[in-house]
N, C-alpha and C positions, 0 to 999 in steps of 0.2 A: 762156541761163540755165537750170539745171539744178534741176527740184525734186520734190524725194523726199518721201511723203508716209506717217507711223510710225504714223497713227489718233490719235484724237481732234482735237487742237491741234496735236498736233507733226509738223513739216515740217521739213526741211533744204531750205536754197536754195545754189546751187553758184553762185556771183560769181566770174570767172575764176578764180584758183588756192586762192580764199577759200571755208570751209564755214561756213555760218553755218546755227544748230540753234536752233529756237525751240521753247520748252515740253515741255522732255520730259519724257514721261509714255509709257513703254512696259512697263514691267515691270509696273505694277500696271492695264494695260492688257487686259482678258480676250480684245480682239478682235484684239491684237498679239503673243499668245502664242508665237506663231511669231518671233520675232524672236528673235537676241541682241543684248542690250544692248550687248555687250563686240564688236561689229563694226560699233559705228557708230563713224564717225570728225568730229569738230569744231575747224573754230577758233574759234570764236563760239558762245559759246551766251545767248541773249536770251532774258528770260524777263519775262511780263508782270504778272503777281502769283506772290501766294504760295501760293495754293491747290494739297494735294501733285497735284493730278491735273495740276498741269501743272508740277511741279516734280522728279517724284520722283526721276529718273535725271538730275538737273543735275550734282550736283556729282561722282557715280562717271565721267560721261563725261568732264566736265571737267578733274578734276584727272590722271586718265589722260591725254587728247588734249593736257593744259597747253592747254585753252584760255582765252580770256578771255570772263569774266562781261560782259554789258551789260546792267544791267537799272536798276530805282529807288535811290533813295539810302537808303531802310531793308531793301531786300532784300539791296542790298551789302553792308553791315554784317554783319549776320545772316550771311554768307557768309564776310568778314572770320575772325569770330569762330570758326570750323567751322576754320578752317585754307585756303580759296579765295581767295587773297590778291591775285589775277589780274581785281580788276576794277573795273567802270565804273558808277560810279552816278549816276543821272540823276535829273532832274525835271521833271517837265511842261512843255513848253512847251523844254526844253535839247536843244542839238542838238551834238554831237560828228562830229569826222573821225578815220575810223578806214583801215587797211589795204587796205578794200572798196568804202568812198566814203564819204559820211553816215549816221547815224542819228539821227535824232529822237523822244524818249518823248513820244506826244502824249494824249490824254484817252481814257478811257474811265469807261463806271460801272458797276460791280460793286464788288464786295469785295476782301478780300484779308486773309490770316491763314493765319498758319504752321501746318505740326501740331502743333508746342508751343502754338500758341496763343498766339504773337506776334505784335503787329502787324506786316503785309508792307508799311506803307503803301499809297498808293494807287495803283489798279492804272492800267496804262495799255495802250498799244498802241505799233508802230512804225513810222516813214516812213521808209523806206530807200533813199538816191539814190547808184544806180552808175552807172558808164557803159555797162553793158549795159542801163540801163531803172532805172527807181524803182519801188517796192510799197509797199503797206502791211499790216501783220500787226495787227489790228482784237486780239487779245487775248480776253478776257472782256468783255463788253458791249451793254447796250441802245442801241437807237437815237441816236445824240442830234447835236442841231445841231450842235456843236461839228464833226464829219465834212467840214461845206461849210469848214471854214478847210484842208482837207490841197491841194485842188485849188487855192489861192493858194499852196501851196509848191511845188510841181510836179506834172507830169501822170502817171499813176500806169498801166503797163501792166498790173500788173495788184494783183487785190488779194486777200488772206485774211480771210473772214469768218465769226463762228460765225452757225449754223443753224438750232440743234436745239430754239432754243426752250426754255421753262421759267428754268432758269439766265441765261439770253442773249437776245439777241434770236434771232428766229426765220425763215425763209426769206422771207416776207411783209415784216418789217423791212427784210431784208439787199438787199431787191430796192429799197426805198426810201434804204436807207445806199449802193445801188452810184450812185445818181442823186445823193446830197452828195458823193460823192465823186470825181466824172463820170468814173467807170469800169466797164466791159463785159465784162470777163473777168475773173470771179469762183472762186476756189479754196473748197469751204464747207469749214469745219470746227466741232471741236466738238456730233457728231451722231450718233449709234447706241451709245454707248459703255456708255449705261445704258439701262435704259429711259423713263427720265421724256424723252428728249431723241433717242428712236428718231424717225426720219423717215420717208415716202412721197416715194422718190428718183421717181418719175416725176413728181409732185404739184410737188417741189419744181420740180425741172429746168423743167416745163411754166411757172410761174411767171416764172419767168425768161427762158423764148423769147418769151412774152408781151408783153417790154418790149422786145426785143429784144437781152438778154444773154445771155451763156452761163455756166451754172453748171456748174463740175467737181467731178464729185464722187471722188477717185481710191481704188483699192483699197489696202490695207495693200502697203506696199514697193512701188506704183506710184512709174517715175520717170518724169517728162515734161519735156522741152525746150518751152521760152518761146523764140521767136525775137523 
């Protein structure tokens, strides 16, 4: 399993012949500058609210690559409506088979509101079971119980979690969310992008060996293999 990492939230994860892109936000990204937009490739683009920093290059990649949407059932719409007719709206707790394996929108708590200033619905996260391994992409969000229900769906190689604190929970959290979720290899995200939500990557990391997990923290267009 292949995964590519674009700064702040957004990561691509490569499922055999599948691209699956969650939260892009690269263009109005100052720490992704170097990128183009118009070379990233997707089948899948998951998105966990509406907030544009993790939205804002959804539909230009999308309706390019003809991918398809997976995300809530009032972000769909919203999308629907744009002319993104390509997709999948879920609700908490609904779990789909898709091309790649499973996806499941499962809880999170934060916000979520469009830049018009539409309701996004409520935001969530995702459990993703391939046959190369299951993750979960944690989305926007604070701590919360709800996390110990993912390790009753399957056992989870690895996981995405935000960091950065302020907006999110914070590395201190995410060390306490990797133990609901009883998993050990943690990808952070959601960290350095502003600065209300800059971090102390050794502080963090050190947190983390503490319990004995491993936090990644990867460089803008780092790719890494998950065996």
């Amino acid at each position: 399993m292949e995964i590519t990492y674009y700064g702040h939230s957004c990561l691509a994860v490569k499922v055999g012949t599948h691209r699956l892109l969650f939260d892009p936000f690269i263009s109005g990204n100052p720490l992704a500058s170097g990128i183009d937009v118009n070379t990233i490739e997707a089948d899948f683009i998951l998105i966990s609210h509406a907030h544009g920093d993790h939205l804002k290059d959804a539909m230009d990649i999308g309706k390019r690559c003809h991918a398809r949407l997976i995300t809530n059932n009032e972000m769909n719409g919203w999308y629907e409506e744009k002319g993104w007719k390509n997709g999948m709206g879920l609700n908490h707790g609904g779990k789909a088979k898709t091309a790649f394996g499973t996806v499941r929108y499962v809880n999170a708590i934060h916000s979520s509101e469009f830049p018009d200033g539409r309701y996004g619905g409520n935001p969530g996260g995702f459990v993703v079971e391939t046959e190369e391994g299951n993750f979960y992409f944690a989305g926007d969000t604070a701590l919360t119980m709800d996390m110990k229900l993912i390790p009753m769906y399957c056992k989870l190689k690895f996981a995405m979690l935000p960091i950065g604190g302020y907006f999110t929970m914070d590395y201190h959290d995410a060390v306490i969310a990797s133990d609901f979720i009883e998993c050990n290899k943690i990808i952070g995200m959601h960290y350095d992008s502003f600065p209300p939500i800059k971090i102390d990557h050794a502080a963090a990391k050190k947190v983390f060996v503490a319990k004995g997990k491993e936090l990644m923290l990867l460089s803008i267009e780092e790719c890494i293999e998950l065996e």
